[in-house]
N, C-alpha and C positions, 0 to 999 in steps of 0.2 A: 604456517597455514595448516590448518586440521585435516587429515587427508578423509575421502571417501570413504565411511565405514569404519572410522577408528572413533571407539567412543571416548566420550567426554563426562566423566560424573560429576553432576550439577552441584553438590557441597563444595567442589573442589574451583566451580564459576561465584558461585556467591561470596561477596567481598571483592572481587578484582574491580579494579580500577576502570574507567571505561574510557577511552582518548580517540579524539576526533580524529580528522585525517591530518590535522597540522602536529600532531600528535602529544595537543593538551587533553589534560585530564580534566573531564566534565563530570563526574559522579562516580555512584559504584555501585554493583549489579546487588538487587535485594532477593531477588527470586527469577524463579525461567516461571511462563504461562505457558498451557498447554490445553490441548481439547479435544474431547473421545472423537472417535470418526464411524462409522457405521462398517457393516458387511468386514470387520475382521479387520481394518486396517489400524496401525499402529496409532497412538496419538498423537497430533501434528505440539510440533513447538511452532508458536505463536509469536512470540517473543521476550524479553524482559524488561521486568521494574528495576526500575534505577532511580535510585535517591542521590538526587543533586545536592550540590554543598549546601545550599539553604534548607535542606531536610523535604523540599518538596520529594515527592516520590512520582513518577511518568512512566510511559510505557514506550517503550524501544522497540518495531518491530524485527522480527528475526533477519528480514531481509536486509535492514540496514548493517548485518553485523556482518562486518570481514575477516576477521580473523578473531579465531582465541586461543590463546598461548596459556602457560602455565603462572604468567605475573599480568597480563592483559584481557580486554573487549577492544578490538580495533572497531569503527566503526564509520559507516559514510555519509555523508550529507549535513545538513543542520537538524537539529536538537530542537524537537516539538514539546516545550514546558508545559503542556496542557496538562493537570492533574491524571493518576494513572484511576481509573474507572472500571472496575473488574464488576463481568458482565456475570450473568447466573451459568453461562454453559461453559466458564473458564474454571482453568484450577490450576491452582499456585501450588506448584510441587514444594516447597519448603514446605511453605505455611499449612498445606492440605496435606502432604502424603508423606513426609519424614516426621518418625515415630507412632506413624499409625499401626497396630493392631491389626493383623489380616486373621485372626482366626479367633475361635469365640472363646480360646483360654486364656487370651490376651498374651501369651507366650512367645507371639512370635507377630517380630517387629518391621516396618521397614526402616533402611539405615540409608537406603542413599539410591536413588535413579539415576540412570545414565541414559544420554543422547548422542544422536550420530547425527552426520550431515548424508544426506542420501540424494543430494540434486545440488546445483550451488544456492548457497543461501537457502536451504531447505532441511528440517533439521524434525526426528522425530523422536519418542522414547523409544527405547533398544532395552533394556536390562534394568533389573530390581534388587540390589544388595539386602536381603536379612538375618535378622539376627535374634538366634532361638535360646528363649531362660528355658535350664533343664531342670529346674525346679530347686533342693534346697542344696548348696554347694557348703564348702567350708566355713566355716563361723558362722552358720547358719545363714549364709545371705546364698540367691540363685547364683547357681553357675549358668555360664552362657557357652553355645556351641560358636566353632568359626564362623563368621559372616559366609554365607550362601547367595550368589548370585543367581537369580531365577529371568525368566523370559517375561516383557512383560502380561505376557497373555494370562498367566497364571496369578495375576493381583485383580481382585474383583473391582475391585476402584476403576480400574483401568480397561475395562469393559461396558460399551453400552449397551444397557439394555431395551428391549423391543419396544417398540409405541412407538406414538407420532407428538410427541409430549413436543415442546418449545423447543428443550435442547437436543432431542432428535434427527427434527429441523431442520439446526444450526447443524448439526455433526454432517448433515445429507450435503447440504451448502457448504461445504471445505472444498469438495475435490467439486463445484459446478462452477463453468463461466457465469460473470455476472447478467451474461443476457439469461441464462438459463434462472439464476435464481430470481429474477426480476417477474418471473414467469410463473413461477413458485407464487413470491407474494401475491403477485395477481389475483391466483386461486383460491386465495386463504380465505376464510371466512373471519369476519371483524374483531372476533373474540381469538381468532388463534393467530392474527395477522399481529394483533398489538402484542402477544406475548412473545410471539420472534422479533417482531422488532426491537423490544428492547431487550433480548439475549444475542442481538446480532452486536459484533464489533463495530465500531464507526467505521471503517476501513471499509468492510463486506458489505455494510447497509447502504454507503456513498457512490458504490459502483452499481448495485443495482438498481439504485434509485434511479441515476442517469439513465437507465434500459428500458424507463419505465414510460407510460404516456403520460405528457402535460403532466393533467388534471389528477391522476394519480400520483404523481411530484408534488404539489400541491397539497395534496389531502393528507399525504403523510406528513408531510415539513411542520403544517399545521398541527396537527391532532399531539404532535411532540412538546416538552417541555420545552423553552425558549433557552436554555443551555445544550440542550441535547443537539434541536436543528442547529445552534450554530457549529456547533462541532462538526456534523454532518457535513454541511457545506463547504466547511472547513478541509475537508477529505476530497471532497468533487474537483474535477476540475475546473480551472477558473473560470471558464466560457458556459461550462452548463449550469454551474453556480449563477452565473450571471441572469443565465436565461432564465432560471428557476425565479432570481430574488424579483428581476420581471414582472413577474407575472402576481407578484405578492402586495398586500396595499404598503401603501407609501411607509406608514410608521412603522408595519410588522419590517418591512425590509429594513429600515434603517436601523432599528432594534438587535438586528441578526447582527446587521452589520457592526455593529458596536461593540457585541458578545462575540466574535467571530477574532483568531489571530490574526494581527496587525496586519503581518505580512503581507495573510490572505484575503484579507479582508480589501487593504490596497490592489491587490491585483481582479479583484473582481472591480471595484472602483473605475479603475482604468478602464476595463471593459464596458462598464456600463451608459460609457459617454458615446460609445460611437451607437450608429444605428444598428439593428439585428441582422440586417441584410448585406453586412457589407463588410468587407475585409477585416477591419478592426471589431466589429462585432460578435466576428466568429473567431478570429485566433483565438491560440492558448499565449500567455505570457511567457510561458517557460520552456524555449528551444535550448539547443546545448549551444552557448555561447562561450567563444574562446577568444583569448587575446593573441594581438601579433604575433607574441613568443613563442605559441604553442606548437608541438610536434606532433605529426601524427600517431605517437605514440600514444600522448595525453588525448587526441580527437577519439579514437578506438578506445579506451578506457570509459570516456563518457559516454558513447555510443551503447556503449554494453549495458549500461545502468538497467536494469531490470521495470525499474519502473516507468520507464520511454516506451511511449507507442511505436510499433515498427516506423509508423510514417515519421514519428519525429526525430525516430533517429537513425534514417534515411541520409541524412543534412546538418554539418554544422556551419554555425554561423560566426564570422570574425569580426570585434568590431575592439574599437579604442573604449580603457574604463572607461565608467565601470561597465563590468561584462554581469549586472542584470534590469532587465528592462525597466522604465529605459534606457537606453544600452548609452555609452560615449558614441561616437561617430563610428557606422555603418561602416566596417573594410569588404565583405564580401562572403561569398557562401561555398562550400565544401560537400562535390557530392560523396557517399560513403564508399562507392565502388571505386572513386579516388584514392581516399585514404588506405584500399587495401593491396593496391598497386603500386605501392611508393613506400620506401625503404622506414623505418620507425623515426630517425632520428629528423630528415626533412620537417623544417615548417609548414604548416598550414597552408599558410599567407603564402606559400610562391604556386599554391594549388588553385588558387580562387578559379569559377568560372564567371569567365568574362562577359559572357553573354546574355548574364541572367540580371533580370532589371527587378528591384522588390517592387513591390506593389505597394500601393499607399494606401491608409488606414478607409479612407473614405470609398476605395474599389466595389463599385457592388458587384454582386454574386454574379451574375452573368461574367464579368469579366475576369473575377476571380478564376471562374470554370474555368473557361478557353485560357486563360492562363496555363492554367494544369494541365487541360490534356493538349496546349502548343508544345511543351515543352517537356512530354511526359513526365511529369513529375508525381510526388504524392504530398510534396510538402512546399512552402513557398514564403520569404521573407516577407515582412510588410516594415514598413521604413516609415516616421513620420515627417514632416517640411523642415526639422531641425536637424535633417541626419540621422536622428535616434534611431535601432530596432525598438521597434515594439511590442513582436511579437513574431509568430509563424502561421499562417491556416495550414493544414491539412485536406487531404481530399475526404477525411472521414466527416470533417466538419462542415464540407462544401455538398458532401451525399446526404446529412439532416438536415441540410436547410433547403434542399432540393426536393427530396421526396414530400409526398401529400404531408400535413397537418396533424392526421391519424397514424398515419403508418406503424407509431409502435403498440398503436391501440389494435391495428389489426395484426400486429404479430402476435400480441397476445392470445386471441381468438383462433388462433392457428393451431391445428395438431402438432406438436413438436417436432415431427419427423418428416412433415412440409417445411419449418420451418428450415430446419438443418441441412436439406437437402437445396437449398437455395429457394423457396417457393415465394413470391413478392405481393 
């Protein structure tokens, strides 16, 4: 594992091999992405291009990488094939910044960037290797000085500069919650709104879409190329996908749907049979699902994943294959303050709480509530008549469908320091 603060020169990443968690080899890294940030901060890694054996080339975010050794990319989860799609405010350190010219005698080169991990799964540039022709050396060809590593501060490439350009923007929106950038777009006028939108990631644009009201979900999905929103949707998660494709006429939705990974596309599906107001309406499809076997070793591992909402991973769930929805037959649920009271190597399964009954897909909301706050919970199984899990609610999803119709329209209209301050 890479420790905190020990860098990694990206020449020395490019070519490695990239292997799953079973630890096959899916591809090999072609370049790291990376993006200015404003007010002096370093430039974030983003993540990287990976060309799969078929020569496709996708983009790997950095969070999903676990380790990088000097013959490996360890990495976690499944492999999104979606073509890799580099936006205007990215930059591909191979392909942009090795052997570029930082000075106007063209003398003096860069030869290599280096990155650190400064947070887990967070990772930024640190350092700039160059390398100086001293003009005419032996046999008349340049000689060249030692390679010079420099800070990246000192490489103008690697510096944003001032305005409110598109990828300004985008660089402000790195270090904001997506309710904050959500808040942003709002404000934007029609002409600067479409030029961040499409220099925003599909990642960043999918989470503040969901922050946004209705009608403005809506009006963006729309005004977008019909590969782009599905990609989009593609990002969201499944329950606000669902809500969104809702609200959209019969053929554009099925259109999305069509253009949209399989996957995801399936699990928004699922979603969309039950009604909005009711258990199966709101869940998300994807709680941490673990088989009999598992230890709370493996329950804390998934628990951690970065990309779980606190409430979902609050709670795991045990059931018989297959462990994804929907699920084999229903064993029972795991609360997390369990799992860190009980030795690592302990099952699951002899943790169950006994007392906790799932809720079925058809529960409306009222019952869903008093569900939640009987049994203080923030998260809660829903089971279908064949046994299956089908999913989980959350109380985040039971406070949207509770609050007024508007409510993220009036967040909007909100001074932001009302908002932050808890103002309703």
């Amino acid at each position: 594992m890479v420790a905190k603060d020990s860098q990694v020169f990206i020449s020395r990443v490019i070519g490695l091999p990239i292997v799953d968690a079973a630890g096959d080899q899916v591809g090999r890294v072609k370049d790291v992405v990376c993006y200015l940030r404003t007010d002096g901060k370093a430039p974030r890694v983003k993540g990287l291009v990976v060309e799969l054996f078929a020569r496709a080339r996708i983009f790997m975010p950095i969070i999903r990488v676990r380790d990088i050794t000097p013959n490996q990319v360890a990495i976690l989860g499944q492999v999104d094939t979606r073509k890799f799609q580099r936006r205007e405010s990215e930059i591909l350190v191979a392909a942009d910044l090795f052997d570029r010219s930082i000075e106007r005698t063209n003398r003096t080169k860069i030869l290599d960037v280096s990155m650190h991990q400064v947070r887990n799964r967070e990772w930024e540039l640190l350092s700039v290797a160059l390398r100086t022709t001293t003009g005419v050396g032996r046999f008349g060809l340049g000689g060249r000085t030692p390679p010079k590593v420099v800070g990246w501060r000192e490489i103008p490439e690697l510096i944003l500069k001032t305005g409110r350009t598109a990828a300004h923007l985008v660089a402000e929106f790195s270090d904001m919650k997506a309710a904050d950038v959500a808040r942003e777009l709002h404000d934007l006028e029609p002409e600067s709104l479409a030029a961040v939108v499409d220099a925003l990631d599909d990642e960043t644009l999918a989470e503040a879409i969901e922050e946004l009201p209705e009608d403005e979900q809506i009006e963006l999905i729309s005004q977008m190329d019909t590969a782009r929103a599905a990609d989009i949707l593609s990002e969201m998660d499944p329950d606000d996908a669902a809500d969104l494709i809702k609200d959209l006429p019969q053929d554009v939705a099925e259109d999305l749907l069509q253009r949209m990974e399989p996957e995801d596309a399936s699990d928004v599906r699922r979603l969309l049979v039950y009604e909005e107001f009711t258990a199966g309406g709101m869940m998300t499809p994807e709680p941490i699902i673990l088989d009999t076997g598992a230890t709370v070793a493996e329950a804390l591992a998934h628990a951690r994943e970065e990309s779980l909402t606190p409430a979902l991973a609050s709670m795991v769930f045990v059931t018989r294959p297959p462990l994804e929805t929907p699920s084999g037959r229903y064993v029972g649920a795991v609360h997390f303050q369990r799992l860190l009271r009980e030795p690592p190597t302990t099952l699951v399964v002899n943790m169950l709480d006994d007392n906790l009954e799932p809720l079925h897909p058809q529960a409306p909301l009222a019952q869903v509530s008093r569900f939640l706050a009987t049994y203080n919970m923030v998260v809660a199984p829903v089971v279908n008549d064949d046994g299956a899990l089908v999913g989980a609610v959350t109380v985040d999803d039971v406070l949207d469908h509770m609050l007024p119709d508007d409510w993220r329209g009036d967040q909007m209209d909100r001074p932001a320091t009302e908002v932050n301050h808890g103002a309703l």
